[in-house]
ZADO-1210 file (C-alpha; in nm, 4 decimals, padded with zeros to 6 digits):
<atoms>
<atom x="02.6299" y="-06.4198" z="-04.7451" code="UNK" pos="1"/>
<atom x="02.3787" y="-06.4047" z="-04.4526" code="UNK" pos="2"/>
<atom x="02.5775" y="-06.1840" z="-04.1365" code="UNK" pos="3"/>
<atom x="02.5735" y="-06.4068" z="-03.8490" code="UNK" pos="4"/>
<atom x="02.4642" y="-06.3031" z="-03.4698" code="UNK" pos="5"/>
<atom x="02.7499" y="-06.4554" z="-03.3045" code="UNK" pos="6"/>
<atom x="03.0891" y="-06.5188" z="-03.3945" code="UNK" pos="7"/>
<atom x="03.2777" y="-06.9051" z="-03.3725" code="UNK" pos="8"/>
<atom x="03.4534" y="-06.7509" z="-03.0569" code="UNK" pos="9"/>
<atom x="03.1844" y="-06.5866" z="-02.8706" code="UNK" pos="10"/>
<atom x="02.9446" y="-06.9194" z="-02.9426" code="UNK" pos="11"/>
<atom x="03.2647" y="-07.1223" z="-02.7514" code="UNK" pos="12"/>
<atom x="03.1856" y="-06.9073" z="-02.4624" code="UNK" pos="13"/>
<atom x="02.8882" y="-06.9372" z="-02.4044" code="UNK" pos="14"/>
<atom x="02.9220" y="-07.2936" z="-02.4240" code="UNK" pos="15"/>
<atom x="03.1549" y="-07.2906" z="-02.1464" code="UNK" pos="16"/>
<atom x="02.9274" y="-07.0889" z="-01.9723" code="UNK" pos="17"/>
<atom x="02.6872" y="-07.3848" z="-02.0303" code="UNK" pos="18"/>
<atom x="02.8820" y="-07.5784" z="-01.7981" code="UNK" pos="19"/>
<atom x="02.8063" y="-07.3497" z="-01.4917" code="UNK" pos="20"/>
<atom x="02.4888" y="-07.3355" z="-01.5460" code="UNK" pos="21"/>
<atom x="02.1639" y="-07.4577" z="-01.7147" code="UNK" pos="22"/>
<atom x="02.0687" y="-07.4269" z="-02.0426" code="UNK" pos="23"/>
<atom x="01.7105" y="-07.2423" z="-02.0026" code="UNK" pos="24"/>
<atom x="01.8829" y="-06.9661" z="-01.8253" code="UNK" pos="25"/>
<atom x="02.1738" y="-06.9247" z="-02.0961" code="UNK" pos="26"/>
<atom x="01.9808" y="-06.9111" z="-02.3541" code="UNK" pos="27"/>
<atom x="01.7831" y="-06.6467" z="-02.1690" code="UNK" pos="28"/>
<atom x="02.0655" y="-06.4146" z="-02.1399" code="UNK" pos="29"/>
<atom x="02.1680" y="-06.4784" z="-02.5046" code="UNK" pos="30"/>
<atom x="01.8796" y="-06.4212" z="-02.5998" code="UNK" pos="31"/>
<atom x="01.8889" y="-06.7838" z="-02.8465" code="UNK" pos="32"/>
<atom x="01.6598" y="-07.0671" z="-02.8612" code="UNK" pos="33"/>
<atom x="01.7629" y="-07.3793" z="-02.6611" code="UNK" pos="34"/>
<atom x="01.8171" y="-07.5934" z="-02.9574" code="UNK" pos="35"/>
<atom x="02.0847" y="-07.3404" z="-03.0439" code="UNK" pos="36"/>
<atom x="02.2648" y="-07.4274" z="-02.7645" code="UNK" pos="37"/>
<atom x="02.2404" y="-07.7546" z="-02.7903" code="UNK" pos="38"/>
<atom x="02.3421" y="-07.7493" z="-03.1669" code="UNK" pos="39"/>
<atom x="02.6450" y="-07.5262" z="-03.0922" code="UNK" pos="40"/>
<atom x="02.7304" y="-07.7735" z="-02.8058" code="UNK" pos="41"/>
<atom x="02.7105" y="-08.0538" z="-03.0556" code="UNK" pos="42"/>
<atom x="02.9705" y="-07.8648" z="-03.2942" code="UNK" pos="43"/>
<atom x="03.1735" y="-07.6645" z="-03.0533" code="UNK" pos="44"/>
<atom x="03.1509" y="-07.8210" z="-02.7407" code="UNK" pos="45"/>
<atom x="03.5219" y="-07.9657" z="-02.6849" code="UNK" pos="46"/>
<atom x="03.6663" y="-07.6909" z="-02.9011" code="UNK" pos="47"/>
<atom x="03.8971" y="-07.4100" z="-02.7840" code="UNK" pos="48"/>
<atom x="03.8439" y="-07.0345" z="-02.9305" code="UNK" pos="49"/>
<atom x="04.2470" y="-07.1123" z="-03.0564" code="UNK" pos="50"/>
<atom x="04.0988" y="-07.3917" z="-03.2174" code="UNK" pos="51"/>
<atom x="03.7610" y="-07.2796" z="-03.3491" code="UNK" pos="52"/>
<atom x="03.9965" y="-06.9893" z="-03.5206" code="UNK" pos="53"/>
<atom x="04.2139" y="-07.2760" z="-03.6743" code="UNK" pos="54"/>
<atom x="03.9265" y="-07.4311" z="-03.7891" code="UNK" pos="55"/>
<atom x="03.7953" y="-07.0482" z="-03.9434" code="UNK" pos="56"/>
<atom x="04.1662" y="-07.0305" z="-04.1140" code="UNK" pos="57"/>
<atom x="04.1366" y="-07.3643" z="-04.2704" code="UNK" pos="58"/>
<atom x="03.7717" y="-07.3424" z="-04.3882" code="UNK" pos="59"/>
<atom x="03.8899" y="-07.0397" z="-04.5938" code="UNK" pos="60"/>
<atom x="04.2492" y="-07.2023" z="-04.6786" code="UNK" pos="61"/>
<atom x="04.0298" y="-07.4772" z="-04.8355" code="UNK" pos="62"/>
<atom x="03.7593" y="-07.2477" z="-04.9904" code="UNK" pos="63"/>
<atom x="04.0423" y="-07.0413" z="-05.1658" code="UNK" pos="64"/>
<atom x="04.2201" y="-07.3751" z="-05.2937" code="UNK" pos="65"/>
<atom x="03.9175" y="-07.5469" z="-05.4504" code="UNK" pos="66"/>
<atom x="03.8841" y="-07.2037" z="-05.6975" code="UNK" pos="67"/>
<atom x="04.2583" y="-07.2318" z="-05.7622" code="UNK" pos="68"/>
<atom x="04.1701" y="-07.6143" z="-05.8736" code="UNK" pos="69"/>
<atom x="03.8994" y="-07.5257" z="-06.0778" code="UNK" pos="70"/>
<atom x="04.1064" y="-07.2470" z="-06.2194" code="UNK" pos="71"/>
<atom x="04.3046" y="-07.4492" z="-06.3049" code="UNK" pos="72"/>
<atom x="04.0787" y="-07.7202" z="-06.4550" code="UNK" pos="73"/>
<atom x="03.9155" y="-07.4464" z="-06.6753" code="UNK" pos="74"/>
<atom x="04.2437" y="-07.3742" z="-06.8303" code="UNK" pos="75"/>
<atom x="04.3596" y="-07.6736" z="-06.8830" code="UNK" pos="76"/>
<atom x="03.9983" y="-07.7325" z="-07.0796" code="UNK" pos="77"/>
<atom x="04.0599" y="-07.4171" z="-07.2942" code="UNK" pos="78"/>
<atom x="04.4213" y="-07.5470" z="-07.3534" code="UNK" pos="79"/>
<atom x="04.2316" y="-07.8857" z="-07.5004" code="UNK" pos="80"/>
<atom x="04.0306" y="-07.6946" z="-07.7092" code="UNK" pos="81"/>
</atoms>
């Protein structure tokens, strides 16, 4: 899996950031396109870092219960068979 830049956390502050000042210059110090910011203001904007780590924890809570499923479902297959 591709290594991202900037963390969940880290992309919530500098969307707060955002908020004190404009865009251009943000994204100059970041060194990321505008359009970044904008998407990560899209997805993050009224998110906590608390929160955006809840929402990292269930992403992989999820991830790690769809394999159990299809575990699951594979077994009970071979158990058809």
């Amino acid at each position: 899996m591709k290594q991202k830049r900037f963390t969940e956390e880290r992309i919530v502050r500098i969307c707060r950031v955002v908020e004190a000042k404009t865009i251009e210059s943000v994204a100059r110090l970041h060194g990321v396109s505008e359009q970044s910011i904008y998407r990560w203001k899209r997805q993050f904007g009224q998110m906590d870092v608390a929160d955006v780590r809840e929402l990292r924890h269930l992403r992989q809570e999820n991830t790690r219960l769809k394999k159990d499923l299809a575990e699951r479902d594979r077994d009970a297959e071979v158990m058809k068979e």
